[in-house]
mmCIF file of the N, C-alpha and C atoms, coordinates in Angstrom:
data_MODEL
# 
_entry.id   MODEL 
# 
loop_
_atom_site.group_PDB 
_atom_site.id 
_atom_site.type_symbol 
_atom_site.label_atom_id 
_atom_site.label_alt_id 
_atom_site.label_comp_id 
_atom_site.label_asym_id 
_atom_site.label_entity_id 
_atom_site.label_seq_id 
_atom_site.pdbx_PDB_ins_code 
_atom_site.Cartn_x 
_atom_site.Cartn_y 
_atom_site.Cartn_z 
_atom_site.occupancy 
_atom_site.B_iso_or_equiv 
_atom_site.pdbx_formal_charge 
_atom_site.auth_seq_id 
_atom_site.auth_comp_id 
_atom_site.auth_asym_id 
_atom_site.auth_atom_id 
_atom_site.pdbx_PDB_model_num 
ATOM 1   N N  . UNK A 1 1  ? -98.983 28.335 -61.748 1.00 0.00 ? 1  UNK A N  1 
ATOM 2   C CA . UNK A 1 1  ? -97.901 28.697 -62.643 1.00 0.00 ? 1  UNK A CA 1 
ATOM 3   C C  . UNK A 1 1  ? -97.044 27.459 -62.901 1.00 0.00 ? 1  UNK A C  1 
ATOM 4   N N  . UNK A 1 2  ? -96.830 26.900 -64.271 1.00 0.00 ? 2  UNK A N  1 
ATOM 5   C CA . UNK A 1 2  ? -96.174 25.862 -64.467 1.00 0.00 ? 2  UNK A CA 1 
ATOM 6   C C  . UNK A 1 2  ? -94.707 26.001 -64.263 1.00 0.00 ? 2  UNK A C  1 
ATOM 7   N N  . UNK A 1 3  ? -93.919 24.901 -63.887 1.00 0.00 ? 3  UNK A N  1 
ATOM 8   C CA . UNK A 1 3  ? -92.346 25.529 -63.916 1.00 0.00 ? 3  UNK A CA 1 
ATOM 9   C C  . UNK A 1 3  ? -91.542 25.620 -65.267 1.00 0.00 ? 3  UNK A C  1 
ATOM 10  N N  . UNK A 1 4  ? -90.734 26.969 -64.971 1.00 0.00 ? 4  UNK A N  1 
ATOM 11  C CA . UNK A 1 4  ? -89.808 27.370 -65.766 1.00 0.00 ? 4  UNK A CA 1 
ATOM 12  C C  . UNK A 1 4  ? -89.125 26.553 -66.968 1.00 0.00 ? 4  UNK A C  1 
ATOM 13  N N  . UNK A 1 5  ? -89.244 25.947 -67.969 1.00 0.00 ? 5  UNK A N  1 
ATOM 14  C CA . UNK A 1 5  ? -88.059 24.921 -68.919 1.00 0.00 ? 5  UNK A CA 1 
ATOM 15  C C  . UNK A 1 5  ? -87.637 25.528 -69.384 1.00 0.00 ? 5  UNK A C  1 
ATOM 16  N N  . UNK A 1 6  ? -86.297 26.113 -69.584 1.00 0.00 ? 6  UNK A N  1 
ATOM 17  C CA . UNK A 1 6  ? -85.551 26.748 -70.851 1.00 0.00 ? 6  UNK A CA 1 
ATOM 18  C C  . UNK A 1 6  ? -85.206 26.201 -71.909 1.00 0.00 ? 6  UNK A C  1 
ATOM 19  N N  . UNK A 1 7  ? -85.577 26.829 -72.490 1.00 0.00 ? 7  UNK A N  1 
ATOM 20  C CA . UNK A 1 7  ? -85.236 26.148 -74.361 1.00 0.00 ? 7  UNK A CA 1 
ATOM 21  C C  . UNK A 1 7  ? -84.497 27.431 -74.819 1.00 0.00 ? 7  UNK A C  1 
ATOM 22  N N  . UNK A 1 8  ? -83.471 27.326 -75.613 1.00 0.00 ? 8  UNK A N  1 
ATOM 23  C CA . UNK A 1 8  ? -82.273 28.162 -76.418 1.00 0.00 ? 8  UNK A CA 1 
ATOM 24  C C  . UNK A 1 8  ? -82.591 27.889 -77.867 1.00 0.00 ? 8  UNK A C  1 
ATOM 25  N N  . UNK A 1 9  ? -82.800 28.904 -78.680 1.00 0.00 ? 9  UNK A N  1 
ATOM 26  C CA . UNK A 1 9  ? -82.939 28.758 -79.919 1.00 0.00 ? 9  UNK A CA 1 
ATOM 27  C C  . UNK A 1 9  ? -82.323 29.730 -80.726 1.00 0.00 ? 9  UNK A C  1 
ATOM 28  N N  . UNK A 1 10 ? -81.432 28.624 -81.513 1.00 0.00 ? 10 UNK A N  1 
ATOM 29  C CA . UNK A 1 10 ? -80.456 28.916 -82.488 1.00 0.00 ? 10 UNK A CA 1 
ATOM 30  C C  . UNK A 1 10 ? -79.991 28.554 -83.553 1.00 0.00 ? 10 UNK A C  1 
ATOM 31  N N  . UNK A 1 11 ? -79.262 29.274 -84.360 1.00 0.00 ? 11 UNK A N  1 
ATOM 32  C CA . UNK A 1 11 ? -79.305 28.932 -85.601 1.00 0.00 ? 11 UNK A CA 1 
ATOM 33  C C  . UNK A 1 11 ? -77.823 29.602 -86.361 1.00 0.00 ? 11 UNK A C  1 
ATOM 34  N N  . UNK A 1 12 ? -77.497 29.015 -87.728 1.00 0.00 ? 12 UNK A N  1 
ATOM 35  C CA . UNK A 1 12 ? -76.523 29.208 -88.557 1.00 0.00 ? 12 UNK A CA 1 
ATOM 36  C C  . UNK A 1 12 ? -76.183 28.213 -90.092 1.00 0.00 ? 12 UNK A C  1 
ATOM 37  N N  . UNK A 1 13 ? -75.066 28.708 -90.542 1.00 0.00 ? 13 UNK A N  1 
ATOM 38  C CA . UNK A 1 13 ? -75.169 27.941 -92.096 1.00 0.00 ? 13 UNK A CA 1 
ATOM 39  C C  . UNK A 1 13 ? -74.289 26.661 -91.911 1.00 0.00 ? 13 UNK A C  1 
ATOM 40  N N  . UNK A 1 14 ? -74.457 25.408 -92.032 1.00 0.00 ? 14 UNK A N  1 
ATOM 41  C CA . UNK A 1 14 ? -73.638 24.601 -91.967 1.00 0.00 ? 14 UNK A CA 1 
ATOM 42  C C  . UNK A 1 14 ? -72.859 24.307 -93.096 1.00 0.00 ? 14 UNK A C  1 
ATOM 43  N N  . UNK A 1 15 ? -71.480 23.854 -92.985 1.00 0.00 ? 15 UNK A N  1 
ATOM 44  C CA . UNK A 1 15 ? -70.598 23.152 -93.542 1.00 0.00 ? 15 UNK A CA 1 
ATOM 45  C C  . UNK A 1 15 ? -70.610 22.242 -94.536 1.00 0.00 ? 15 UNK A C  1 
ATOM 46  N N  . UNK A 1 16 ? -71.496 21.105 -93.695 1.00 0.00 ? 16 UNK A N  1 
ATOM 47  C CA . UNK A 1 16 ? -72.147 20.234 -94.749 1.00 0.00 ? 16 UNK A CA 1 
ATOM 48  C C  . UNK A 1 16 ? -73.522 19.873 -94.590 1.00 0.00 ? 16 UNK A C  1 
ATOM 49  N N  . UNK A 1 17 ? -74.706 19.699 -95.191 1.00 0.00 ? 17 UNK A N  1 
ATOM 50  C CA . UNK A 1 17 ? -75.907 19.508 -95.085 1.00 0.00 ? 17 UNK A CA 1 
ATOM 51  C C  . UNK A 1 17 ? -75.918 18.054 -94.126 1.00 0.00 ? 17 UNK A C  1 
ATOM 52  N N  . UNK A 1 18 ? -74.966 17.221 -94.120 1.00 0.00 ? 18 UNK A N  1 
ATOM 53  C CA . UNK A 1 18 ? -75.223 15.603 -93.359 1.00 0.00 ? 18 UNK A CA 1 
ATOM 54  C C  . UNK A 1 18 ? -74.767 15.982 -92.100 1.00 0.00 ? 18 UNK A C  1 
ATOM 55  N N  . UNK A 1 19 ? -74.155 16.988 -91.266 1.00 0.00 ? 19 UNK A N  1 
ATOM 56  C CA . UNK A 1 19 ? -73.619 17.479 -90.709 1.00 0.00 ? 19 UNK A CA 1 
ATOM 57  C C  . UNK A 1 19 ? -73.861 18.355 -89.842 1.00 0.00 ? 19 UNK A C  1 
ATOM 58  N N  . UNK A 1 20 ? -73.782 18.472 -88.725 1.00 0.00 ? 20 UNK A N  1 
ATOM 59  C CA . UNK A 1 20 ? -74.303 19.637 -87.457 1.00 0.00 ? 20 UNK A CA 1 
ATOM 60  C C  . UNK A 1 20 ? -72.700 19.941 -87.449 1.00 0.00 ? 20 UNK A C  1 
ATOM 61  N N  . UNK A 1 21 ? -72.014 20.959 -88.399 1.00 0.00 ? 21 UNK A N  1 
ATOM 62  C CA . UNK A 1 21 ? -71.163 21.721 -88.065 1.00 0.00 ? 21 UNK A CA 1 
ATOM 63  C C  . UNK A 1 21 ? -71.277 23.453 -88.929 1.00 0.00 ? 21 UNK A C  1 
ATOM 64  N N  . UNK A 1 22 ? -70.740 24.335 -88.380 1.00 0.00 ? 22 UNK A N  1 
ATOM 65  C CA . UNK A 1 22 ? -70.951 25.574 -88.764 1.00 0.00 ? 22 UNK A CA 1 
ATOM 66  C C  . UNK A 1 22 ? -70.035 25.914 -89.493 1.00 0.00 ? 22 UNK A C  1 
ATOM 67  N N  . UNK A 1 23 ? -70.286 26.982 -90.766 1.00 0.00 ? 23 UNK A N  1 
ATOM 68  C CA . UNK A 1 23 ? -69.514 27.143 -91.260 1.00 0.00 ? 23 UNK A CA 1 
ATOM 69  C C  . UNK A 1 23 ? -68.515 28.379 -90.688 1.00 0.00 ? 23 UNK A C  1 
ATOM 70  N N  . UNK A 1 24 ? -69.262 29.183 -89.812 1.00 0.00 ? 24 UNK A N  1 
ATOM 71  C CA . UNK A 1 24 ? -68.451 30.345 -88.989 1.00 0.00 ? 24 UNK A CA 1 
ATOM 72  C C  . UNK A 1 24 ? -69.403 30.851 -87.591 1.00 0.00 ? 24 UNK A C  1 
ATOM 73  N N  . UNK A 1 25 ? -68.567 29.694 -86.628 1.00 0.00 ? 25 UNK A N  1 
ATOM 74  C CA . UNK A 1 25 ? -69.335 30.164 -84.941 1.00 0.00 ? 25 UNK A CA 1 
ATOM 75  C C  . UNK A 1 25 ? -69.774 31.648 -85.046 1.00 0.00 ? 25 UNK A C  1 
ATOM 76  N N  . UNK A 1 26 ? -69.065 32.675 -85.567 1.00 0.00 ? 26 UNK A N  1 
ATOM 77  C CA . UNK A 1 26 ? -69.164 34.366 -85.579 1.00 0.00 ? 26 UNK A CA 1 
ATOM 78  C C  . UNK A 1 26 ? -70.474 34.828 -86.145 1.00 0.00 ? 26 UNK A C  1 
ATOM 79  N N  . UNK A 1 27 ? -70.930 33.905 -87.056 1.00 0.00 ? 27 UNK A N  1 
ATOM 80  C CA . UNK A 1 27 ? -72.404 34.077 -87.376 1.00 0.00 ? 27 UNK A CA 1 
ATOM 81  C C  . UNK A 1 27 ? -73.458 33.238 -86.926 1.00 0.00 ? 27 UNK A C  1 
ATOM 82  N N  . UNK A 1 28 ? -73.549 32.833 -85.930 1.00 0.00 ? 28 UNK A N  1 
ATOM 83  C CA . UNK A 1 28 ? -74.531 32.204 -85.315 1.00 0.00 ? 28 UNK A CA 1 
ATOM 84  C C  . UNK A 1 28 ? -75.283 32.931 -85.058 1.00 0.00 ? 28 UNK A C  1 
ATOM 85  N N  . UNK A 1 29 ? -77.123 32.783 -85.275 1.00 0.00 ? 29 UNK A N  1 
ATOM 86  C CA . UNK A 1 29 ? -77.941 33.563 -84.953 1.00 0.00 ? 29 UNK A CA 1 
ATOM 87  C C  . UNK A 1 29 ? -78.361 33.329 -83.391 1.00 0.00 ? 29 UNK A C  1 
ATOM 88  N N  . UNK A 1 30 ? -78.668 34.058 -82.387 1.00 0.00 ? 30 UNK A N  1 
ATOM 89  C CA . UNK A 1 30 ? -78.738 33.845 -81.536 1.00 0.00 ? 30 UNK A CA 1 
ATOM 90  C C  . UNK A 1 30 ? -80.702 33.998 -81.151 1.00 0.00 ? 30 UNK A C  1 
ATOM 91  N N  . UNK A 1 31 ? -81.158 33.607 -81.542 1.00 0.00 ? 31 UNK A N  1 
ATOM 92  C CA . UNK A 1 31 ? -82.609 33.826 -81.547 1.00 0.00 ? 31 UNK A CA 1 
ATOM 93  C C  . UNK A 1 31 ? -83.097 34.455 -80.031 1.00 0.00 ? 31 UNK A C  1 
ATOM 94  N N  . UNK A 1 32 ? -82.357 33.391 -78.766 1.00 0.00 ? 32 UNK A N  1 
ATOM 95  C CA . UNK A 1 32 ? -83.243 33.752 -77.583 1.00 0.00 ? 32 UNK A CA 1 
ATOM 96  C C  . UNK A 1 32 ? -83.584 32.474 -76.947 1.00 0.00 ? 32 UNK A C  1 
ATOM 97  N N  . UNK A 1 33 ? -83.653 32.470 -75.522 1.00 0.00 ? 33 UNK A N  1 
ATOM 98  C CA . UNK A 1 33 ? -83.826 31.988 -74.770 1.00 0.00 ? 33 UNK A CA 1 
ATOM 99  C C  . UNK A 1 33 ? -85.303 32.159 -74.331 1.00 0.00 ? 33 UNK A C  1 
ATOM 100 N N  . UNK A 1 34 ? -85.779 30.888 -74.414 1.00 0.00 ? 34 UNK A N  1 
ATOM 101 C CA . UNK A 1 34 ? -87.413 31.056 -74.132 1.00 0.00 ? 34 UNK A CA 1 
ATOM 102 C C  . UNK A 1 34 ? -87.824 30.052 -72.681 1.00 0.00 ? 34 UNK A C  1 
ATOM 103 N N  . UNK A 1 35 ? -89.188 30.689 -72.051 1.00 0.00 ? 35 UNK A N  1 
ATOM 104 C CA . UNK A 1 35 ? -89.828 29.948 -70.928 1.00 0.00 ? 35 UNK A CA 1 
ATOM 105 C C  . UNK A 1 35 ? -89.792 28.270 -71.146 1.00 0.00 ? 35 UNK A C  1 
ATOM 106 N N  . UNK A 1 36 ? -90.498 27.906 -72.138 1.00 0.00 ? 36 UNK A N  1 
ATOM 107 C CA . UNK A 1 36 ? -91.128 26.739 -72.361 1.00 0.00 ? 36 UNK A CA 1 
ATOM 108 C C  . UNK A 1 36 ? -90.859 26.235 -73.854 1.00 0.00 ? 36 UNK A C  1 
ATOM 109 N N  . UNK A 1 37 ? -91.441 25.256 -74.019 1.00 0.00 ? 37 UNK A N  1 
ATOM 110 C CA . UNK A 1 37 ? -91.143 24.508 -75.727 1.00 0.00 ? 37 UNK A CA 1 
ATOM 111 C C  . UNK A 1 37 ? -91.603 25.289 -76.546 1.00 0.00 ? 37 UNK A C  1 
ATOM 112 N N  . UNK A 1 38 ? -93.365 25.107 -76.571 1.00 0.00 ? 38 UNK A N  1 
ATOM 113 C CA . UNK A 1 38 ? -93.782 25.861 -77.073 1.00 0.00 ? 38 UNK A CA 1 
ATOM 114 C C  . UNK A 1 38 ? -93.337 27.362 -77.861 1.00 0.00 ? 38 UNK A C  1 
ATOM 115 N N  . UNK A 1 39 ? -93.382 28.582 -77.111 1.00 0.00 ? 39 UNK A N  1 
ATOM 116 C CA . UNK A 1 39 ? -92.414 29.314 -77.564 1.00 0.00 ? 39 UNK A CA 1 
ATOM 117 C C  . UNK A 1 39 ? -91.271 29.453 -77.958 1.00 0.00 ? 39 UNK A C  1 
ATOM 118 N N  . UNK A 1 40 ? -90.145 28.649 -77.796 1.00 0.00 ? 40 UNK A N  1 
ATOM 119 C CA . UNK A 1 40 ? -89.461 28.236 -78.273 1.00 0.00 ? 40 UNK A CA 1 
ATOM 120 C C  . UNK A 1 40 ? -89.529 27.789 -79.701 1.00 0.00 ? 40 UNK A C  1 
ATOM 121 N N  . UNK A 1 41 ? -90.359 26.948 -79.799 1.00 0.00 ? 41 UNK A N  1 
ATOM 122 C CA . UNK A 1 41 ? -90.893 26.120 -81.254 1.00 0.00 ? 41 UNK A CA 1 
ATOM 123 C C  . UNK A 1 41 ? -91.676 27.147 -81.914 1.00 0.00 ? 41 UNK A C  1 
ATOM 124 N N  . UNK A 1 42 ? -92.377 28.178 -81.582 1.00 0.00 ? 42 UNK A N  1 
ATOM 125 C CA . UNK A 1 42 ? -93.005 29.317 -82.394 1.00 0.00 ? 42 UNK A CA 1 
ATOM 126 C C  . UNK A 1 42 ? -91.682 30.009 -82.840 1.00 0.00 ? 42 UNK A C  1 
ATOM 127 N N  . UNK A 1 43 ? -90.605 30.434 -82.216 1.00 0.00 ? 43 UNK A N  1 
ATOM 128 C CA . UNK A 1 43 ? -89.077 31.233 -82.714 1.00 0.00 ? 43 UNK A CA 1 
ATOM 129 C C  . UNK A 1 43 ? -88.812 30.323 -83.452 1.00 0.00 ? 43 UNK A C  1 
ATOM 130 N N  . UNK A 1 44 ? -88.376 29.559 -83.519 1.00 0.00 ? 44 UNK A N  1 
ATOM 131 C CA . UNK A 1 44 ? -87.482 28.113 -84.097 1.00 0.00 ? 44 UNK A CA 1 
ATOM 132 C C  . UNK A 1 44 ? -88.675 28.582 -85.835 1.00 0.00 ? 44 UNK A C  1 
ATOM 133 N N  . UNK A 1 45 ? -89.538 28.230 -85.793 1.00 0.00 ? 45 UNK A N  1 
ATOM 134 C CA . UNK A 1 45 ? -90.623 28.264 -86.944 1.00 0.00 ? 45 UNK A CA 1 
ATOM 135 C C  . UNK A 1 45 ? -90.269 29.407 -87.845 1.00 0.00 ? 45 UNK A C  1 
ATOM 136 N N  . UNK A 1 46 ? -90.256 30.775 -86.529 1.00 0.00 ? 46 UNK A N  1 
ATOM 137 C CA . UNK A 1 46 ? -90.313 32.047 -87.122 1.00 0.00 ? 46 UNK A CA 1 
ATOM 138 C C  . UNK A 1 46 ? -88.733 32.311 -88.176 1.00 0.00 ? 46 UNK A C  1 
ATOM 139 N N  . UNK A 1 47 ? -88.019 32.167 -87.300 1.00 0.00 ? 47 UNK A N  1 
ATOM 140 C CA . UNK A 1 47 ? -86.655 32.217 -87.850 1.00 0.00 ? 47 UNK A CA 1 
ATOM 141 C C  . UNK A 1 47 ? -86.378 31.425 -89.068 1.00 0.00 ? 47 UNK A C  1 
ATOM 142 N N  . UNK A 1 48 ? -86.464 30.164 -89.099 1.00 0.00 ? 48 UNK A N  1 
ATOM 143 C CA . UNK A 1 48 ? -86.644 29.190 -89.901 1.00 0.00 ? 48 UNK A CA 1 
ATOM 144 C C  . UNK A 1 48 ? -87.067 29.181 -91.341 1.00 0.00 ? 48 UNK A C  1 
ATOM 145 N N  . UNK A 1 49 ? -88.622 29.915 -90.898 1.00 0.00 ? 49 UNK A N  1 
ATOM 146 C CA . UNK A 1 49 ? -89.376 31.004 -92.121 1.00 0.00 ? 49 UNK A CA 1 
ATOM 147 C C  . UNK A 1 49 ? -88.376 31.685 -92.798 1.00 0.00 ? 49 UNK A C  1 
ATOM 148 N N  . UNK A 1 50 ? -87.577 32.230 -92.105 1.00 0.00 ? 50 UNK A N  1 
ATOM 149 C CA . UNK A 1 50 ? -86.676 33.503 -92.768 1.00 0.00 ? 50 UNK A CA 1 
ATOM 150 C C  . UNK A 1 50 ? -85.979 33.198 -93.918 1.00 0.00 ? 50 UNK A C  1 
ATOM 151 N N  . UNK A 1 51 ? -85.162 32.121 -93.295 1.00 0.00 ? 51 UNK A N  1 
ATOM 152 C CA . UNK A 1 51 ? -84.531 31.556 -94.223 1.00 0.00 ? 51 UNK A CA 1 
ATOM 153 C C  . UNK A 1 51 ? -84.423 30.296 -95.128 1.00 0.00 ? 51 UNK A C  1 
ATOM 154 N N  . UNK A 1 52 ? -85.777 30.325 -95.719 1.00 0.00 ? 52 UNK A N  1 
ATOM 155 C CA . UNK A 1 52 ? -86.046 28.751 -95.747 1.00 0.00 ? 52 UNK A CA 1 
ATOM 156 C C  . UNK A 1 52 ? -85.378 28.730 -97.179 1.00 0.00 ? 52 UNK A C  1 
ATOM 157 N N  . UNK A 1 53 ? -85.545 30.107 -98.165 1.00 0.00 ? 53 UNK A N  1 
ATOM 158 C CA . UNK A 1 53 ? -84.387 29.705 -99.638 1.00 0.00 ? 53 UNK A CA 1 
ATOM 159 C C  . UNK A 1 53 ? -82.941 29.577 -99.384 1.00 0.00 ? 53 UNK A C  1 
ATOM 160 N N  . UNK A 1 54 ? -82.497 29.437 -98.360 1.00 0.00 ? 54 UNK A N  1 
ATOM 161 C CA . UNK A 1 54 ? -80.755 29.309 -98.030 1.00 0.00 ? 54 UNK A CA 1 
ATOM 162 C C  . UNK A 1 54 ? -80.871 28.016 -97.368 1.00 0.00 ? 54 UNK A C  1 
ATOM 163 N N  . UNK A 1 55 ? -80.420 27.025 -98.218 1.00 0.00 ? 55 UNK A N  1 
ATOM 164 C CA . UNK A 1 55 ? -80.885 25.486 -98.234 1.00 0.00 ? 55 UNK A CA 1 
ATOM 165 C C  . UNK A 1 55 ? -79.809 24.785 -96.697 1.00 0.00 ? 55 UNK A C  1 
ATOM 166 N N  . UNK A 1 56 ? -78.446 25.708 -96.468 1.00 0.00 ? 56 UNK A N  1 
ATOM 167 C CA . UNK A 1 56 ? -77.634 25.662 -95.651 1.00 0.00 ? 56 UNK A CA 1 
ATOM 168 C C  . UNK A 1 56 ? -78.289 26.185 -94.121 1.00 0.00 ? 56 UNK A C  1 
ATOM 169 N N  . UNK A 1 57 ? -78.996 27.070 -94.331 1.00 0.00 ? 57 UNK A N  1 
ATOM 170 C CA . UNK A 1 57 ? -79.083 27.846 -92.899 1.00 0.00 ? 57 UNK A CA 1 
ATOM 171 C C  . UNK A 1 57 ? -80.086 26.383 -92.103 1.00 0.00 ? 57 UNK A C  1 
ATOM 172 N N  . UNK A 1 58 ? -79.827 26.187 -90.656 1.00 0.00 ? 58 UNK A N  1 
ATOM 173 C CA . UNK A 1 58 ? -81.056 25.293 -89.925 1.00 0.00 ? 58 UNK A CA 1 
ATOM 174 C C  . UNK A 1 58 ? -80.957 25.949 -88.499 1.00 0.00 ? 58 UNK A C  1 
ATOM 175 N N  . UNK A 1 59 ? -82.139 25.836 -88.118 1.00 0.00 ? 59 UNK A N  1 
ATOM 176 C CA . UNK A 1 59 ? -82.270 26.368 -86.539 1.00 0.00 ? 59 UNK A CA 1 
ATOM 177 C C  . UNK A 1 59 ? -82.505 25.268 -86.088 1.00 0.00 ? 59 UNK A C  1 
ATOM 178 N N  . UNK A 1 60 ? -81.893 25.222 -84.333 1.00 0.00 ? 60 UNK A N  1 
ATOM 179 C CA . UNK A 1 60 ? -82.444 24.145 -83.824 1.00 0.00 ? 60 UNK A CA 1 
ATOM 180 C C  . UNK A 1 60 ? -82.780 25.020 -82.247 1.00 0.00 ? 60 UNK A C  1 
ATOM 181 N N  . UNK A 1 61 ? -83.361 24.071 -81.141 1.00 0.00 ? 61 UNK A N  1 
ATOM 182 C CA . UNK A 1 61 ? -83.799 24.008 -80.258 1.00 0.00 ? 61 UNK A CA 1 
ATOM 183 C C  . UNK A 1 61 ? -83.188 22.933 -79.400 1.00 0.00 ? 61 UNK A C  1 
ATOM 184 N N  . UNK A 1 62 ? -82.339 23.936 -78.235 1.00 0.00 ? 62 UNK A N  1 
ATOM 185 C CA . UNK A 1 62 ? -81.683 23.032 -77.211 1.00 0.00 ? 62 UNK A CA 1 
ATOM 186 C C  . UNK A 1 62 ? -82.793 23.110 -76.064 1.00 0.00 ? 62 UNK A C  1 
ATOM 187 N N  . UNK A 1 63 ? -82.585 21.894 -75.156 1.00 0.00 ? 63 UNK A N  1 
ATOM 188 C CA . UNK A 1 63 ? -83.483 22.390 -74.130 1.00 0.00 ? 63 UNK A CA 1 
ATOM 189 C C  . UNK A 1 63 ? -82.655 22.354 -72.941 1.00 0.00 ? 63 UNK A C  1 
ATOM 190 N N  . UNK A 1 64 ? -82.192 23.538 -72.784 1.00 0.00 ? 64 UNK A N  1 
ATOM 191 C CA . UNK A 1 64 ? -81.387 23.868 -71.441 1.00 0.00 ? 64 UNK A CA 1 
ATOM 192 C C  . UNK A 1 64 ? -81.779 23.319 -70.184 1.00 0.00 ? 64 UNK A C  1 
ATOM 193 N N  . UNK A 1 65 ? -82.545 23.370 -70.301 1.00 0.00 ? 65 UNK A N  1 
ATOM 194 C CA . UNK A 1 65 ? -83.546 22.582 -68.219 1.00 0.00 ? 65 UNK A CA 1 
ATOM 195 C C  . UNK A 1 65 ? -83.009 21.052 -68.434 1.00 0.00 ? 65 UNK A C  1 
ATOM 196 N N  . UNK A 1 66 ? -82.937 21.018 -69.481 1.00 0.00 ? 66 UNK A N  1 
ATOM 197 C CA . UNK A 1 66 ? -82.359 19.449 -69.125 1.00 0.00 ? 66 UNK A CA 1 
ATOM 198 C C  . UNK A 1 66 ? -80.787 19.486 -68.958 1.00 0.00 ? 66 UNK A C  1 
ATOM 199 N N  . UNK A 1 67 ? -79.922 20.334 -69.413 1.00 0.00 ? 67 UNK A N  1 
ATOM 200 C CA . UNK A 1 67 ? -78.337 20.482 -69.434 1.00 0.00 ? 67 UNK A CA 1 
ATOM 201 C C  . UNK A 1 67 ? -78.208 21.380 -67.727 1.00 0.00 ? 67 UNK A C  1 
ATOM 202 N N  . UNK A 1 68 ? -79.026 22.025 -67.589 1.00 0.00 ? 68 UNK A N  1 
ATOM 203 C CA . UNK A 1 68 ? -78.920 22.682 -65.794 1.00 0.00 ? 68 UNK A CA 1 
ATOM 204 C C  . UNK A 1 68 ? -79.314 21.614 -65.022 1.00 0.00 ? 68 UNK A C  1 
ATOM 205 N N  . UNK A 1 69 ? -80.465 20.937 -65.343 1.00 0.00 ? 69 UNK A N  1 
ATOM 206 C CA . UNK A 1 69 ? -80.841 20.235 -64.198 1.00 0.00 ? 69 UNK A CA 1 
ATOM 207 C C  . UNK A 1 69 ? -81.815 18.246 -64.662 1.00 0.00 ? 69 UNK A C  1 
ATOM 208 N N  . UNK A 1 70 ? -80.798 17.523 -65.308 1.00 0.00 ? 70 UNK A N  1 
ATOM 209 C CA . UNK A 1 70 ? -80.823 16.253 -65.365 1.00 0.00 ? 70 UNK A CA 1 
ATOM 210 C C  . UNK A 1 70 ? -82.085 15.395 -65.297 1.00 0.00 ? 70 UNK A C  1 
ATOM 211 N N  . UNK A 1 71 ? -82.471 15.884 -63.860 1.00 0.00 ? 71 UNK A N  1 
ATOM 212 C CA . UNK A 1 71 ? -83.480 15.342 -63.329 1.00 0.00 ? 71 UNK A CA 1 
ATOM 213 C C  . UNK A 1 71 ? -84.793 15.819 -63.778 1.00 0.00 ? 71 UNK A C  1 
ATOM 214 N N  . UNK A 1 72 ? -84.752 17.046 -64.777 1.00 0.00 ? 72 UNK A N  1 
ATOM 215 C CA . UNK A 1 72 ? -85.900 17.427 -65.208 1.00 0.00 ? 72 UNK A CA 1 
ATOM 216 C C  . UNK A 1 72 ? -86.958 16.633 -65.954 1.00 0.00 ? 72 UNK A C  1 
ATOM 217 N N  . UNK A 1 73 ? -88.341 16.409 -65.376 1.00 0.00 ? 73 UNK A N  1 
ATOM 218 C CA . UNK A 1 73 ? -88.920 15.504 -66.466 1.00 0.00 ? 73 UNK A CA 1 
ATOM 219 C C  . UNK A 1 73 ? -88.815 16.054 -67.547 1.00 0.00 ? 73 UNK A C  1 
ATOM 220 N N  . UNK A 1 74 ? -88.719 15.046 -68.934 1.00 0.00 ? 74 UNK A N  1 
ATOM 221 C CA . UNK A 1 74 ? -88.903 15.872 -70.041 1.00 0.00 ? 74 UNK A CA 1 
ATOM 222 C C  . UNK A 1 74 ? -90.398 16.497 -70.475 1.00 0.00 ? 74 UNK A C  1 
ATOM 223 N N  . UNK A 1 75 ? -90.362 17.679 -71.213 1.00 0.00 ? 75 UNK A N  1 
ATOM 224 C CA . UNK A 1 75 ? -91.736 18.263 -71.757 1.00 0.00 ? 75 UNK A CA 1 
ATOM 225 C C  . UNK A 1 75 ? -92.676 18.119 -72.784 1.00 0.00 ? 75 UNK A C  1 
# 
C-alpha cells in the first residue's frame, strides 16, 4: 500500500484573469480532498470540464502532504 498524499481540489471565479484572487471566498467550490495526485488531477479535469465556457472560473490542486508534513518527498 503506497503512502497516503493529500491533494485538495478547488476551485472559483477570479477577480482578475493575471491573478489568483477570488471574486467571493462564499463561492468557492470545494471539490474534495483526495488520496493521491492522480485522483486529484482526474477531479481537477472533471470540474474544470464543467466550466470551461466561464473564461473566469479555474480549479487548482493544493498538495496538502506537503503543507502537513515538509519533509514529504514530492510525487
Amino acid at each position: 500500500m503506497s503512502k497516503q498524499l493529500l491533494h485538495l481540489v478547488f476551485g472559483g471565479e477570479l477577480s482578475d484573469l493575471q491573478e489568483v484572487e477570488f471574486k467571493n471566498l462564499d463561492d468557492l467550490d470545494f471539490v474534495g480532498v483526495f488520496p493521491n495526485y492522480q485522483l486529484a488531477h482526474d477531479a481537477w479535469r472533471d470540474a474544470a470540464q464543467k466550466t470551461v465556457d466561464k473564461a473566469e472560473m479555474r480549479y487548482f490542486i493544493v498538495h496538502l502532504h506537503r503543507l502537513l508534513d515538509p519533509e514529504t518527498p514530492s510525487d
